[in-house]
Backbone as numpy.savetxt, mean C-alpha at the origin, in Angstrom:
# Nx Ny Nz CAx CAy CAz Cx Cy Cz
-30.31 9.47 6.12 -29.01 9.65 6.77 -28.53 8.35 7.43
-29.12 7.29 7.97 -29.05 6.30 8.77 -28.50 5.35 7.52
-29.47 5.41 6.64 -29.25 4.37 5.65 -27.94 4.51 4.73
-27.48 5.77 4.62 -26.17 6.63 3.95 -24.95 6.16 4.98
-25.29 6.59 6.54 -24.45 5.94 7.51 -24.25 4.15 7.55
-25.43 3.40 7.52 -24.85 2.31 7.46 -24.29 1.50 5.46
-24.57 2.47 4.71 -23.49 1.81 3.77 -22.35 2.23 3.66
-21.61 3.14 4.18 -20.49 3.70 4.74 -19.88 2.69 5.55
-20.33 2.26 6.63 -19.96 1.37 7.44 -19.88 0.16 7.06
-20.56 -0.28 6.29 -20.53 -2.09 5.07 -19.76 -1.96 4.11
-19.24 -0.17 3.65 -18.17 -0.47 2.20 -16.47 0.02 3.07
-17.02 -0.02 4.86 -15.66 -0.15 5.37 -15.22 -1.51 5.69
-16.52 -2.07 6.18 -16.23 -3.23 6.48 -15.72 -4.46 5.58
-16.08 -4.33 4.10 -15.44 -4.53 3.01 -13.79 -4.65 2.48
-14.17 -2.82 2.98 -12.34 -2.66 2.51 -11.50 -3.21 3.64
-11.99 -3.11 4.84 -11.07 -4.22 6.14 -10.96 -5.58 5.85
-12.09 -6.12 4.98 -11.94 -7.65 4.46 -11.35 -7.80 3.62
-11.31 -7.23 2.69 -10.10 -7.01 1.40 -8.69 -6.89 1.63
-8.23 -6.17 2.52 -7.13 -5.43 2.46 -6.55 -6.32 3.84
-7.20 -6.80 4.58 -6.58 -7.72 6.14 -7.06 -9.08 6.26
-6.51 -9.25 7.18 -7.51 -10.73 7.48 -8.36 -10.85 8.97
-8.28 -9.27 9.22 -8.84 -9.24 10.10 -10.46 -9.43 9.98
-11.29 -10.33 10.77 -12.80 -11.24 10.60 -13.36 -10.10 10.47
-14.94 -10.28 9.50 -15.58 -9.65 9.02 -16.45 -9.99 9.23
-18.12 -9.60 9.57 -19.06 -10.56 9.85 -19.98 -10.88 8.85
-20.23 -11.96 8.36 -20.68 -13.26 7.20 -21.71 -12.14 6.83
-22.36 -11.53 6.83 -23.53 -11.33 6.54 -23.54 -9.86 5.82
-22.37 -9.26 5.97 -22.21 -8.13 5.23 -22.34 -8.16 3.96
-22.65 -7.48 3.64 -23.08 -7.17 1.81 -21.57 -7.26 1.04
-22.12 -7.78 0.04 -21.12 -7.43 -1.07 -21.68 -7.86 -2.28
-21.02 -7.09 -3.44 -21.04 -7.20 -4.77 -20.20 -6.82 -5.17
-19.69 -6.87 -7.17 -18.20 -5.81 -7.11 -18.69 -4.43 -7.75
-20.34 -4.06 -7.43 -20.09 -2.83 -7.13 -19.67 -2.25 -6.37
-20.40 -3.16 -5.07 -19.78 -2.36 -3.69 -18.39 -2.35 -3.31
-17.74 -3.18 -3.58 -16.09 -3.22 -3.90 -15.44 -2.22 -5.10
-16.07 -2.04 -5.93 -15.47 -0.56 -6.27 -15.83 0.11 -5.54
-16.91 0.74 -4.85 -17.13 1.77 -4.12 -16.05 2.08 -2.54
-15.11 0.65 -2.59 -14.55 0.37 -1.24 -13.48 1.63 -1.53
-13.28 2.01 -2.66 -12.18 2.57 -3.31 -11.99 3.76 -2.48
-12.97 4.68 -2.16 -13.16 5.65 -1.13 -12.82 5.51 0.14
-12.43 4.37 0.18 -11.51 4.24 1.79 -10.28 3.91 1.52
-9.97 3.43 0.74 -8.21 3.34 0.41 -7.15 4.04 1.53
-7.48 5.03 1.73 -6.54 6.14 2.80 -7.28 5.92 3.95
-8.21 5.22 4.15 -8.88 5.07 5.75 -8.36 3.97 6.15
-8.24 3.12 4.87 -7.95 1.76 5.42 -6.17 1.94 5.87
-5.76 2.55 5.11 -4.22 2.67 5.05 -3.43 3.43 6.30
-4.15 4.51 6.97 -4.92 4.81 8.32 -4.95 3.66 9.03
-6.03 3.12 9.31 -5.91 2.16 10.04 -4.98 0.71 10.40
-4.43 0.14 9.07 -3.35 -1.15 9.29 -2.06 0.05 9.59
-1.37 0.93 8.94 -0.52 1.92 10.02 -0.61 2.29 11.44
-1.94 2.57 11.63 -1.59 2.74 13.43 -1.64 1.54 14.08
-2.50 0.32 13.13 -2.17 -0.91 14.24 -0.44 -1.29 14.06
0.01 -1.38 12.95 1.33 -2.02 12.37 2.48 -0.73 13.35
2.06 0.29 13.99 2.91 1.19 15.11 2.35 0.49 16.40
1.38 0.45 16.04 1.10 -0.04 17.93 1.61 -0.99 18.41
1.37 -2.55 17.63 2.28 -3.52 17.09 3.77 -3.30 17.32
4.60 -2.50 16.67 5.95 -2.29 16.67 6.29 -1.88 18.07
5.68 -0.66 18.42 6.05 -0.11 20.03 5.69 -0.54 20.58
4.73 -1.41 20.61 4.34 -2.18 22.48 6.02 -3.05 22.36
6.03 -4.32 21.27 7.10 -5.25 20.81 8.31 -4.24 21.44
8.49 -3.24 20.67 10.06 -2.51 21.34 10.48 -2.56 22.91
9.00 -2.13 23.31 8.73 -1.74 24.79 9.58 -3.26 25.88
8.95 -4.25 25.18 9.29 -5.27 25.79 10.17 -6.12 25.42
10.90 -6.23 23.83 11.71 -7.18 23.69 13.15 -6.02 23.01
14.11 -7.01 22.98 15.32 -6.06 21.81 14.46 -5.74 21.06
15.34 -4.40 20.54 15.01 -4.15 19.24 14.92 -4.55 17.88
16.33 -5.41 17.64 16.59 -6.16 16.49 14.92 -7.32 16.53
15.09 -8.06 17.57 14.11 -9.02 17.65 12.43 -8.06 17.57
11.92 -7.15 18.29 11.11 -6.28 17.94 10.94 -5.83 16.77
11.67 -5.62 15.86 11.23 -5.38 14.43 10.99 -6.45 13.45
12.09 -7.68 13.59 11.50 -8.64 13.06 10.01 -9.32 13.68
9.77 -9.34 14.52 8.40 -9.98 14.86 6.88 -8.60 14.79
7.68 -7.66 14.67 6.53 -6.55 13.83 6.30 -6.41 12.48
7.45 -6.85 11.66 7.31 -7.19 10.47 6.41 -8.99 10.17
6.99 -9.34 10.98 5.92 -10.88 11.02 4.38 -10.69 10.99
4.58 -9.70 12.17 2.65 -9.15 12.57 2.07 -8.47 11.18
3.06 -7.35 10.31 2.60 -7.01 9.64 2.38 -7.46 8.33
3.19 -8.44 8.02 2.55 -9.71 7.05 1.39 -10.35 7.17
1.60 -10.77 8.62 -0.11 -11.78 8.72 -0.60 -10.66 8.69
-1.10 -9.74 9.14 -2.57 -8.49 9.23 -2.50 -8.20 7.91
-1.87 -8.37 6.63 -2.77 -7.74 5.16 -2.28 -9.26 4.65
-1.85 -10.85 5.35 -1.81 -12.01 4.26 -1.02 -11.42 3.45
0.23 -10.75 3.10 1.31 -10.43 2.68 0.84 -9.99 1.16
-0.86 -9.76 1.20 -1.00 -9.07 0.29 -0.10 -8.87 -0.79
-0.04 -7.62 -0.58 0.68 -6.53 -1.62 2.05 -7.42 -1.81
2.42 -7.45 -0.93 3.87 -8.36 -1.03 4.29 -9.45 -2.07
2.80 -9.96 -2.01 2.66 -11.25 -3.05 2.58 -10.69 -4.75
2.44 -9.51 -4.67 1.92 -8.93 -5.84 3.01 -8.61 -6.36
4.00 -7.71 -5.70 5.83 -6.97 -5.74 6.03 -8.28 -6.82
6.17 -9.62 -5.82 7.13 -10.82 -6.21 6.24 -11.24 -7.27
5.35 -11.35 -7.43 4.47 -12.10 -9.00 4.93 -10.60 -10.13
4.49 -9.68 -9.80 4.74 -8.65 -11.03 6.60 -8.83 -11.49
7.36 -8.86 -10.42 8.79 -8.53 -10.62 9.17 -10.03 -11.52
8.48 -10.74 -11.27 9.17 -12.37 -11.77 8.12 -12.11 -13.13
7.50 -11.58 -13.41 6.55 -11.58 -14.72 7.23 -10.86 -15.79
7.61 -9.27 -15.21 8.20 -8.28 -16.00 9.83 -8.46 -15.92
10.20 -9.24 -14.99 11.69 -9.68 -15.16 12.12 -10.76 -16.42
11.11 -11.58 -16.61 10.84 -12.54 -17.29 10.23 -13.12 -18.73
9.50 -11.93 -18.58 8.43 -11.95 -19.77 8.67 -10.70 -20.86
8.17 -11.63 -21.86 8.50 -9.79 -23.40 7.61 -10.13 -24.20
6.38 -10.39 -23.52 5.19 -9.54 -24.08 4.17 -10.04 -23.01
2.95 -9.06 -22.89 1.76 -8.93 -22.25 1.38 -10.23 -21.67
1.09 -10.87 -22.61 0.63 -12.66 -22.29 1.99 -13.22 -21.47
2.80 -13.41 -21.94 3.82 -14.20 -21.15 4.24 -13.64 -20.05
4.30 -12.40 -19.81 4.52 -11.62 -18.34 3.24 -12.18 -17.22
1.79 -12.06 -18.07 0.75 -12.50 -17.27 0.75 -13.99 -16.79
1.19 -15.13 -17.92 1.57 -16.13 -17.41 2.53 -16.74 -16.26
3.58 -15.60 -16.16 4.08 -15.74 -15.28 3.99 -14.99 -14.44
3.34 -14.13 -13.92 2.73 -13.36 -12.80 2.05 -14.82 -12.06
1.20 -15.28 -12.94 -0.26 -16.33 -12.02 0.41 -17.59 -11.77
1.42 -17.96 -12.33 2.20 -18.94 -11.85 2.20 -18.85 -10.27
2.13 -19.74 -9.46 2.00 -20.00 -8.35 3.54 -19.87 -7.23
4.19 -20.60 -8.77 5.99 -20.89 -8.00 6.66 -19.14 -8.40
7.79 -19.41 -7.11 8.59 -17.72 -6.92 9.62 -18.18 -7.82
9.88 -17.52 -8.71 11.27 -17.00 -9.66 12.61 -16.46 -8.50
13.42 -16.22 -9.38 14.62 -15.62 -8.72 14.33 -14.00 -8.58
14.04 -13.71 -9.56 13.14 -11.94 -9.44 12.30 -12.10 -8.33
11.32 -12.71 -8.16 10.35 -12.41 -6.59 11.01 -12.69 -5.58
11.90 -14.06 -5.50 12.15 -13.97 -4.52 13.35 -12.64 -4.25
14.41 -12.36 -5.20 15.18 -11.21 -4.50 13.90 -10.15 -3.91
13.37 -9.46 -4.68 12.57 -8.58 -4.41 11.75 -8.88 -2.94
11.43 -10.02 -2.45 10.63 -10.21 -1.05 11.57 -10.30 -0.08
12.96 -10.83 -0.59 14.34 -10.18 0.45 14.53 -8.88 0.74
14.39 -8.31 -0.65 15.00 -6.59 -1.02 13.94 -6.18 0.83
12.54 -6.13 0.18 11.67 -5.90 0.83 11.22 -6.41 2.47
12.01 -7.38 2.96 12.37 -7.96 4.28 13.03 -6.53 4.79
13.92 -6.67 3.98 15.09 -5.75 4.72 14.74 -4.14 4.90
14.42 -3.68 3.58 13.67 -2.54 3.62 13.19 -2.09 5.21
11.95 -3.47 4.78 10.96 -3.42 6.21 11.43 -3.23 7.62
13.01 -3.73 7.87 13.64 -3.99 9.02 14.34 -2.86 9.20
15.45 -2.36 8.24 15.78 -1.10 8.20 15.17 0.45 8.37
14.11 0.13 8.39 13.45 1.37 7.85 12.73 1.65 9.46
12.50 0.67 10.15 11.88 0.59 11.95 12.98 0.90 12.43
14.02 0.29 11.70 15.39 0.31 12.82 16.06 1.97 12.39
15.98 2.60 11.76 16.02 4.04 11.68 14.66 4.88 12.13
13.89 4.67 11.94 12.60 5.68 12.43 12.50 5.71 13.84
12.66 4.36 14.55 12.07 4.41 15.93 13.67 5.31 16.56
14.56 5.63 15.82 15.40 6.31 16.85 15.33 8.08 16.91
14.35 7.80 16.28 13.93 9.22 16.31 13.00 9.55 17.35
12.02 8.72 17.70 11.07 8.58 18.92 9.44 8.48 18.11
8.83 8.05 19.02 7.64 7.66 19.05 6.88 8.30 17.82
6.68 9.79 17.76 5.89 10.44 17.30 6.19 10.89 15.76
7.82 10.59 15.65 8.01 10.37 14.26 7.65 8.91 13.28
7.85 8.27 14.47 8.05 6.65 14.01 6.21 6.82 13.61
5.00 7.19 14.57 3.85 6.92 13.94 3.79 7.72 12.51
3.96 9.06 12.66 3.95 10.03 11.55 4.23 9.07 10.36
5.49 9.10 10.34 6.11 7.67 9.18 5.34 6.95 8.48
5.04 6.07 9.78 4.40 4.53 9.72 2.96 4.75 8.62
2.27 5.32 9.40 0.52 6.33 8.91 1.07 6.29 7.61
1.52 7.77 7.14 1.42 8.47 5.88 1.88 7.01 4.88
2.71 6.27 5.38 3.44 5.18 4.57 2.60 4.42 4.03
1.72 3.60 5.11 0.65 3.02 4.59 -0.48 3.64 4.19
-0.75 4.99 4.24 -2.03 5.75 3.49 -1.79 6.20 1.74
-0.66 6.51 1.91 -0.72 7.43 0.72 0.27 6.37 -0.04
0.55 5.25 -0.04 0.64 4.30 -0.74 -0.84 3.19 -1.38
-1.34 3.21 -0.53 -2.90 2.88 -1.02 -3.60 3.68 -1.64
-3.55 4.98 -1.36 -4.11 6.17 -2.24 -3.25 5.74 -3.85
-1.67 5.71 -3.90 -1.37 5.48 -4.90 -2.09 4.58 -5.98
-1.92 3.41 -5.33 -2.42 2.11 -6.10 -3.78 2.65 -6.57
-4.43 3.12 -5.69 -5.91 3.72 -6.16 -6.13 5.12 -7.45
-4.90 5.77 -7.32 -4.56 6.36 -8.82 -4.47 5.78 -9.77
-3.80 4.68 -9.45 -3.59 3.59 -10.97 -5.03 2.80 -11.67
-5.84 2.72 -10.43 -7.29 2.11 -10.98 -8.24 3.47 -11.72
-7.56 4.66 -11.16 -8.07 5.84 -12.07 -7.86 6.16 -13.55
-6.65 5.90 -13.74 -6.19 6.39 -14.71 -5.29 5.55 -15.77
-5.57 4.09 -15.54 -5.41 3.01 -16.48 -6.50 1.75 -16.24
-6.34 1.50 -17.86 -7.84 0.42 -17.74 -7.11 -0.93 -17.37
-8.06 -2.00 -16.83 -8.23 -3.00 -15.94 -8.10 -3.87 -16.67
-6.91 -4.80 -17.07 -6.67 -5.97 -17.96 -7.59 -7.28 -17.39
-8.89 -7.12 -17.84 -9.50 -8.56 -17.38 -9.30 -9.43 -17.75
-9.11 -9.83 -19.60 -8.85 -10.34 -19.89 -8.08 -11.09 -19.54
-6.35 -10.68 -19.71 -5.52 -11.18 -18.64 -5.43 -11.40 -17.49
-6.19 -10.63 -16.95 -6.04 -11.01 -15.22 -6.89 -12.16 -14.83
-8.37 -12.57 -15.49 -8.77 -13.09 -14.86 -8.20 -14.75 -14.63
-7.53 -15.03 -15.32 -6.67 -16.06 -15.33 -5.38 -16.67 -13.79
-5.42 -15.04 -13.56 -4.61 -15.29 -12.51 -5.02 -15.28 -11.06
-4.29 -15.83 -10.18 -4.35 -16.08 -9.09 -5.16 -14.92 -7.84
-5.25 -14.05 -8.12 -6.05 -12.86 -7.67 -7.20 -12.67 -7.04
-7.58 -12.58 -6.05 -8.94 -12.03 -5.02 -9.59 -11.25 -5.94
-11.13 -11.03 -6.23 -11.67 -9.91 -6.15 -11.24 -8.33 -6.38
-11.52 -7.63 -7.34 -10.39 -6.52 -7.36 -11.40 -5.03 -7.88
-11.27 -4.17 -7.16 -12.16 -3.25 -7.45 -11.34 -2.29 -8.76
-11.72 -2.26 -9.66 -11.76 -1.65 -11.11 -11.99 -0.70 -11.65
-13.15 0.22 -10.80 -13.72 1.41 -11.05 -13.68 2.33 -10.17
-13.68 3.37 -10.44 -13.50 4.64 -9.21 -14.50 5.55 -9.82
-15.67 6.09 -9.25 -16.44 7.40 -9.43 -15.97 8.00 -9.23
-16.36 9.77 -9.58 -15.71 10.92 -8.87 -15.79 10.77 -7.30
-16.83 11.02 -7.05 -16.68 11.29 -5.80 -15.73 10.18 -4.78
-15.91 8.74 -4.99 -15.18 7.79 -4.72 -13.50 8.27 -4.76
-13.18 8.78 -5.92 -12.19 9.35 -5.78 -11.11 10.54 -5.29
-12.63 11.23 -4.85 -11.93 12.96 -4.37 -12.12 12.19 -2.86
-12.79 11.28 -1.96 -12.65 10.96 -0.91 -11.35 10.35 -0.45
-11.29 9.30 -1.54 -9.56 8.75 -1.11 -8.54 9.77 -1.67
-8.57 10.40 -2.30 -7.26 11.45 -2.47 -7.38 12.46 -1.24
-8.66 12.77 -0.68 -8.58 13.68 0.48 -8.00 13.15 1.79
-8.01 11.94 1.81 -7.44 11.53 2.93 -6.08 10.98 3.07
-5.45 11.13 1.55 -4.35 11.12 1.09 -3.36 12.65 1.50
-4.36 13.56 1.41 -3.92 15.54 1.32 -3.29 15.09 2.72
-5.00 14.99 3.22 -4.58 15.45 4.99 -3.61 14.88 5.61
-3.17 13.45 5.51 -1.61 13.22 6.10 -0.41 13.51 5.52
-0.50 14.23 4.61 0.30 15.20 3.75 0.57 16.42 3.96
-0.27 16.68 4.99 -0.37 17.50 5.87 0.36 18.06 7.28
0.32 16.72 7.52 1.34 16.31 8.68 2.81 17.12 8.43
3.67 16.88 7.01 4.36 17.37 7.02 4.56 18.95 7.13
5.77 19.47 7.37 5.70 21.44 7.02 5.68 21.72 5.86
5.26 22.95 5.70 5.17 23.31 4.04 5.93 23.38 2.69
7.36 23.23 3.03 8.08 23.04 2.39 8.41 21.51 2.00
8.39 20.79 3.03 8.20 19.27 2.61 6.94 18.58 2.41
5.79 19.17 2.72 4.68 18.72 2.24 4.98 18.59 0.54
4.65 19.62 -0.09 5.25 20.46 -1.30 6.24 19.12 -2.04
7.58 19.35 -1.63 8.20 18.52 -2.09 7.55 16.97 -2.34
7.09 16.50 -0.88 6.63 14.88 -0.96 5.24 14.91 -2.07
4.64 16.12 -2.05 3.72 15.45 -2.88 3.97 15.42 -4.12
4.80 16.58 -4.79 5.48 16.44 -5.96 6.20 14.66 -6.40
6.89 14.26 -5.80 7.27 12.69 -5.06 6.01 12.16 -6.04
5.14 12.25 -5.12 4.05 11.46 -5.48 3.89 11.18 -6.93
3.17 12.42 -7.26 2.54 12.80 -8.38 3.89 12.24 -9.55
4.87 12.47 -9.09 5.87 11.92 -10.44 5.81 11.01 -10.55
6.05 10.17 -9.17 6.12 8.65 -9.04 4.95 8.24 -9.83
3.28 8.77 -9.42 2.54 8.38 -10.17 2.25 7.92 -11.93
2.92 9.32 -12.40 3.24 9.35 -13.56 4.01 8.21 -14.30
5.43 8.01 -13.39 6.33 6.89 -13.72 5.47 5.43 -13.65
4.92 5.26 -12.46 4.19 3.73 -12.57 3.45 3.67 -13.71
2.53 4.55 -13.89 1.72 4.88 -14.43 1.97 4.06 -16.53
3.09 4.85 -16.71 4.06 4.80 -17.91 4.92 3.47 -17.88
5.44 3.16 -16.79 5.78 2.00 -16.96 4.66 0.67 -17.27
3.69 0.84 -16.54 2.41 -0.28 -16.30 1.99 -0.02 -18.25
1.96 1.01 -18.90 1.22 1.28 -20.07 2.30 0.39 -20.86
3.74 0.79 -20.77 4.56 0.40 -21.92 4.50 -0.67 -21.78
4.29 -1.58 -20.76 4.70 -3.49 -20.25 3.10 -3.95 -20.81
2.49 -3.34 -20.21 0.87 -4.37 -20.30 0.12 -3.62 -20.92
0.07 -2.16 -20.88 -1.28 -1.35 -21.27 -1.85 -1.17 -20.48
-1.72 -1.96 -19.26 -2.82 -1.57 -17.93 -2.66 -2.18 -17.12
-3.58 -2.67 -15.87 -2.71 -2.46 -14.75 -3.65 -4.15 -14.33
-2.88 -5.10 -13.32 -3.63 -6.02 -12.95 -3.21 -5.81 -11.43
-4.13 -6.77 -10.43 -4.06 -6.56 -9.12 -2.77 -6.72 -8.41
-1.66 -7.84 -9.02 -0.70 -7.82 -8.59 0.40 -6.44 -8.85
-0.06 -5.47 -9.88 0.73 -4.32 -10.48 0.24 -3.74 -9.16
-1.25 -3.35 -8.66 -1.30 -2.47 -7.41 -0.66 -2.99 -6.52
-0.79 -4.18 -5.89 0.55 -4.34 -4.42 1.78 -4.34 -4.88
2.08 -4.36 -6.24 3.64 -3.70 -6.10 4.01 -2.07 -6.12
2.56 -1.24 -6.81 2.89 0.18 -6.51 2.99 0.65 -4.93
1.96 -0.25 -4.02 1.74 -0.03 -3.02 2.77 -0.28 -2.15
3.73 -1.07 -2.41 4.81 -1.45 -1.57 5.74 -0.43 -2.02
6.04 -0.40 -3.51 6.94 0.87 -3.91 6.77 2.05 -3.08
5.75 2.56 -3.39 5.96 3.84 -2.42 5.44 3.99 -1.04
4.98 2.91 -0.66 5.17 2.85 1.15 6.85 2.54 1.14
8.02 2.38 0.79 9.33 2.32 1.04 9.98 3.63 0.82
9.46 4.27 -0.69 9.96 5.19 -1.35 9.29 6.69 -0.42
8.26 6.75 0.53 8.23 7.42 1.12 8.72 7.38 2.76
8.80 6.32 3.18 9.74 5.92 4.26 11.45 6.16 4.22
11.92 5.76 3.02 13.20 6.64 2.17 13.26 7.83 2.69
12.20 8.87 2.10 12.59 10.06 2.07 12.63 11.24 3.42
11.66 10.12 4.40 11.61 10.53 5.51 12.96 10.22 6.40
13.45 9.22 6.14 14.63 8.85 6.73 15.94 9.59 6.23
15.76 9.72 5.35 16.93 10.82 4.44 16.99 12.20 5.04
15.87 12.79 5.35 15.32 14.27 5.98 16.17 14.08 7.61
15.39 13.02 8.32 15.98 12.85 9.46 17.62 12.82 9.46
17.96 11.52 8.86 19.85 11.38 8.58 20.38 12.24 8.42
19.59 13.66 7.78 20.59 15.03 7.74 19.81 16.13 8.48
19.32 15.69 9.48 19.31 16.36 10.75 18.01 17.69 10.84
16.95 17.04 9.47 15.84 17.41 9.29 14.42 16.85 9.86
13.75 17.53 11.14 12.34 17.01 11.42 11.87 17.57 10.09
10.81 16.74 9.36 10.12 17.31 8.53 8.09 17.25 8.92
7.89 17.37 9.96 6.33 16.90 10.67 6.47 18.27 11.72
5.05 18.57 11.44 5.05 19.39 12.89 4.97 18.67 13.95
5.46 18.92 14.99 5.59 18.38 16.24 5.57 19.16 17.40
4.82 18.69 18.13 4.46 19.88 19.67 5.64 19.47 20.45
């Protein structure tokens, strides 16, 4: 049990090194088995950079404007994942904007320099980011975390569907610019991160639970189909652009619910 408990705790400490830049200590294990196995935290991790990336936002509100408070929470939340996923949106969008066939999309994914496709898309996605605080927080605190959470969980759960259910272009990928990338998902690896995907799915009432996860599951389908018809499969920059997709596309729908005068979260 001890020994079960502390590799639990080394394939978290993993997925916190992967996914942030928050310090890790040198001596932790790794291999890219154990980095597939990180796969089972996907929704823990996504959990965790959400409640810091709220705590972050509301202390900032507490003390500065608002306008200025969201831009410097969006700053915070760039440096805490190294704009990650972000980097991935703008390499995939300038690849598949660009490219008409497999190889030449990949060539220009790993290209280093931003196209006119990435860069609109890391504007699109500025703004998104700014808009989307600047509607939630006027709802109050407890929506704005609700939001924030599920946004960054069950968008990482996403990306982690896509390593399920399409194969891993090494070939192509390894060429490109890319960290380390976990590839494989076991069952069980996988019923853990989809469960922690349910439970803030949960959060919502039953009728919009229902709906959002339907959301999901289509959306899934769609990435899914799109990633097959372009490449056949999926490379690391394809997951931080699913992951940004629907951390927006579910922030969308929450804001849409609210704008027409719908709580959709239980709330005491």
């Amino acid at each position: 049990m001890v020994h079960w408990f502390k590799e639990q705790i080394n394939l978290f400490l993993l997925t916190v090194g992967f996914f942030t830049r928050i310090p890790i200590p040198k001596n932790t294990p790794y291999s890219d088995e154990l980095l597939n196995h990180t796969t089972r935290f996907y929704g823990i991790i996504g959990i965790f950079i959400g409640l810091i990336n709220y705590l972050a936002l509301i202390t900032l509100c507490f003390y500065l404007p608002k306008e200025l408070a969201f831009t410097l929470a969006i700053a915070f939340s760039l440096y805490l994942t190294g704009a990650f996923h972000e980097d991935g949106l703008a390499d995939m969008v300038d690849g598949f904007g660009g490219g008409f066939t497999p190889e030449k999309k990949l060539n220009i994914m790993k290209d280093s320099r931003q196209g006119t496709y990435g860069v609109s898309a890391l504007i699109i996605t500025i703004l998104l980011y700014f808009f989307s605080y600047k509607y939630l927080t006027q709802f109050g605190s407890i929506v704005t975390l609700f939001a924030i959470v599920i946004g960054h969980t069950v968008s990482r759960v996403m990306a982690g569907t896509l390593i399920a259910s399409l194969p891993y272009l090494r070939a192509l990928d390894t060429a490109a610019k890319a960290k380390p990338l976990a590839t494989k998902l076991r069952k069980s690896d996988l019923s853990i991160m989809l469960l922690s995907g349910i439970v803030l799915i949960l959060l919502f009432t039953p009728l919009y639970a229902l709906i959002f996860l339907g959301i999901c599951i289509f959306l899934h389908f769609i990435l899914k189909g799109y990633l097959t018809h372009h490449l056949g499969g999926y490379t690391g920059d394809c997951l931080g652009a699913a992951q940004i997709i629907t951390m927006f596309i579910t922030w969308i729908f929450i804001i849409a619910l609210l704008h027409n005068g719908i709580i959709p979260f239980y709330i005491v």
